[in-house]
N, C-alpha and C positions, 0 to 999 in steps of 0.2 A: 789453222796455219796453212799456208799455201805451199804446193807441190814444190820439194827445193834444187830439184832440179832444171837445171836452165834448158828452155827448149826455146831456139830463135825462131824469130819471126820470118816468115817468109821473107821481109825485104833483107834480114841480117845477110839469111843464107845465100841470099842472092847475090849481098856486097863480097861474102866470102870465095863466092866463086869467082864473082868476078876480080878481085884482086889475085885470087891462082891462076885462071887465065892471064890476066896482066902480068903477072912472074914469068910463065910460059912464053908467051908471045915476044917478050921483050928479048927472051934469050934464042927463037926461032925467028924473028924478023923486026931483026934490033933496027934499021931501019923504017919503021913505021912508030918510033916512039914517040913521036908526036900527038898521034891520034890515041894510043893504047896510055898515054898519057891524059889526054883529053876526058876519058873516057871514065878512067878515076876521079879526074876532079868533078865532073859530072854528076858523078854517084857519090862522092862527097856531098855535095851539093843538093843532091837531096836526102841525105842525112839530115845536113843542119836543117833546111826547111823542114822537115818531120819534127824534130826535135822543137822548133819552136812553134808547133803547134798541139798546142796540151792534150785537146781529147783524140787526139790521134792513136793506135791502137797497130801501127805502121811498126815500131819500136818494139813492141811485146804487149801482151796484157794490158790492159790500161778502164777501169771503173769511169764510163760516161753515164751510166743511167743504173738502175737497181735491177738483180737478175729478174728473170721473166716470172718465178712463183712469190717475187718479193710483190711485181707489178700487179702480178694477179689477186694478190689480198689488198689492193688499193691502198700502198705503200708506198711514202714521200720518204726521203732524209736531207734534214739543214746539218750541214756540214759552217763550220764558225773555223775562220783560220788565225793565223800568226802571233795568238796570244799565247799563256791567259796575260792578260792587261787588269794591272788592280783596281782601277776607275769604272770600266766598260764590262767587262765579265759578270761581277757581281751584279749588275744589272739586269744583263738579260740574263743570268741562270734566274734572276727573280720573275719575269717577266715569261719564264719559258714556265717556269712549276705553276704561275695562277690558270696558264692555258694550260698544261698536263702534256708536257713535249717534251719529246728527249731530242738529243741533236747529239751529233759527233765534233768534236775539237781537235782541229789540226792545231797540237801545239809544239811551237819551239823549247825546242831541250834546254838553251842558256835561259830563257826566259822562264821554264818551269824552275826552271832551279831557283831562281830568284823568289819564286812566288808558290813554294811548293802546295801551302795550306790552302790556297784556292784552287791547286787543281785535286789537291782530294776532295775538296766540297765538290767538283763537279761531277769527281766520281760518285760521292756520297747521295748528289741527288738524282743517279742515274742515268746520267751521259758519258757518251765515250769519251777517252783520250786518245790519240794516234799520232803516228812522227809526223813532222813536218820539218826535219830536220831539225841541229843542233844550234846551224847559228843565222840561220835565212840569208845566205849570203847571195850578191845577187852574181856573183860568178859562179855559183853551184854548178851548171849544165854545162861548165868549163869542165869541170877538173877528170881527170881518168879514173879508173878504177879503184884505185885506193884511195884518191880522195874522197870519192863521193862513199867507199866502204867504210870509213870514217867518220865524215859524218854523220850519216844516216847511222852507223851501229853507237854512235856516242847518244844519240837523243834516244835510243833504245834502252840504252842502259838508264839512261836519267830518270827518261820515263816512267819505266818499268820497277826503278827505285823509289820514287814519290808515289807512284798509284797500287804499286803491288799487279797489275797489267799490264801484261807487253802488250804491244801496240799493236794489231794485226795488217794497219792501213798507213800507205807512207803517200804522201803528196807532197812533189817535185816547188819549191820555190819558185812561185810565178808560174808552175806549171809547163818552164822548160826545162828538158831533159837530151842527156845525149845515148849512144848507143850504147854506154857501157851500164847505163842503169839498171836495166835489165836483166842482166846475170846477177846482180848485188844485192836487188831485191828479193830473186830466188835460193841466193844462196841465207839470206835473213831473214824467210817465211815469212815477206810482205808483200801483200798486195799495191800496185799503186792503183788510185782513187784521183781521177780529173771532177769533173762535175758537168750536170746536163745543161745548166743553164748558170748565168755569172751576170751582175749587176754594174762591178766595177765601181765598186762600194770605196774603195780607198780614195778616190780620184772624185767619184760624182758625188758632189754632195745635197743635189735636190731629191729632196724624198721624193718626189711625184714621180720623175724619171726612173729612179732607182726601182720602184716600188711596180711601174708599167711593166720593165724590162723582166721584174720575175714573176708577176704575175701571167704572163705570158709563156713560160715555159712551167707552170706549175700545171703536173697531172702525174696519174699514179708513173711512179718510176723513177720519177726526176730526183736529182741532185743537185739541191740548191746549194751555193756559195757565198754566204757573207764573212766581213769580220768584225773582231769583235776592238783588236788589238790596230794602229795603224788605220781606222778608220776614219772614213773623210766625217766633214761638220756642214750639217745644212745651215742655211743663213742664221739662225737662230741658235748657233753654238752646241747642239746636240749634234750625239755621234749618231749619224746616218741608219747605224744597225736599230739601233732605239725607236728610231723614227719609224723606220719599215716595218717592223716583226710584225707589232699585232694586226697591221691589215692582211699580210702573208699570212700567217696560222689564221685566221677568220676565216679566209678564203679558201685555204687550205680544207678548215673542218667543214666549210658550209657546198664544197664539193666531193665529200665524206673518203678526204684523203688522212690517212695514218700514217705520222711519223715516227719513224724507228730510227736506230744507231745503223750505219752503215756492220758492224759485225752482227745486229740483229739481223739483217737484210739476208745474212747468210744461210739464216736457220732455216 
């Protein structure tokens, strides 16, 4: 579990100040509130631009790649999001045990709960489960504090009721997030987990593309991102993830990369 104390990011502490400054100034040279005005929304401003850039690390913490003695034992992690999916899952956990691959699952809390028996098979055959929140909403990196403590602590509970595992890894819906995320996940001993490299699996559904874009970021460390749930269809009616894997892990093992769970990573 991660330290649950919130320590900001250099750019928080630096909004922090500068909105005490802005309090100051307003009441010392109320007169220039135009510019001391300016100047917040500025810093707002790149707020949100941080926020919608996922492996950004601007906000707090933030998992782009595997630490450095995960890299140095020549260590990959596929991370699988938005499910489990009763179609597509079963699939590739089939598909992952004939290679000998564990991978991590970002899964949704209202979805586990629908489907709880598949996500203890995942755990059964030795992959991880982690939040991905409760209901993937796509205004998640809206709400404030409590909402996003909410959601995030409800796919905690679900989770953590279906697999007997709390979750150690939370990753942001869409991978945008706002400033208050931060504090929430320290106060819930979660990591948040972006990823090295992303294919855009939901959207692209030619395998060939899909398949260049990650083979291109695969090397010890990386953080691959497919899904399993919500995944696009190459011309031929298969889900995209299907398509890709086994030239991924092929290439994977024939550049003698080992895949572990992103809480393996930790060890």
């Amino acid at each position: 579990m991660s330290d649950s104390r919130w320590q900001p990011s250099l750019l928080i502490r630096a909004t922090l100040l500068l909105h005490a400054a802005a309090l100051v100034a307003v009441l010392v040279v109320p007169e220039h509130w135009r510019w001391i005005l300016a100047a917040v929304i500025a810093n707002h401003v790149v707020l949100t631009l941080t926020g919608l850039w996922p492996r950004s690390n601007w906000l707090g913490p933030n998992w782009t790649r595997l630490p450095a003695a995960a890299t140095a034992r020549n260590e990959i992690a596929l991370t699988i999001d938005d499910g489990p999916d009763p179609q597509v899952t079963p699939q590739v956990l089939n598909l992952l045990e004939r290679h000998g691959v564990q991978a991590t699952f970002f899964c949704i809390g209202d979805t586990a709960q629908r489907y709880p028996e598949l996500c203890r098979d995942i755990v059964r055959r030795g992959h991880a489960i982690e939040n991905h929140s409760q209901h993937h909403r796509h205004y998640f990196s809206l709400q404030g504090m409590g909402g996003l403590a909410r959601e995030i602590q409800a796919a905690q509970i679900a989770l953590t009721d279906i697999t007997g595992q709390p979750p150690l890894f939370f990753r942001a819906p869409a991978g945008l997030r706002n400033p208050f995320l931060d504090p929430v996940l320290a106060r819930l001993g979660l990591r948040l987990a972006s990823w090295s490299v992303r294919a855009f699996d939901t959207r692209e559904g030619d395998p060939v593309t899909v398949t260049r874009r990650l083979l291109q970021g695969l090397h010890a460390g990386a953080i691959i991102l497919l899904h399993d749930a919500h995944a696009a269809r190459t011309p031929a009616g298969e889900p995209v993830i299907l398509a890709v894997l086994p030239t991924i892990l092929d290439a994977a093992a024939a550049a003698s990369l080992h895949f572990v769970t992103l809480r393996r990573a930790l060890s």
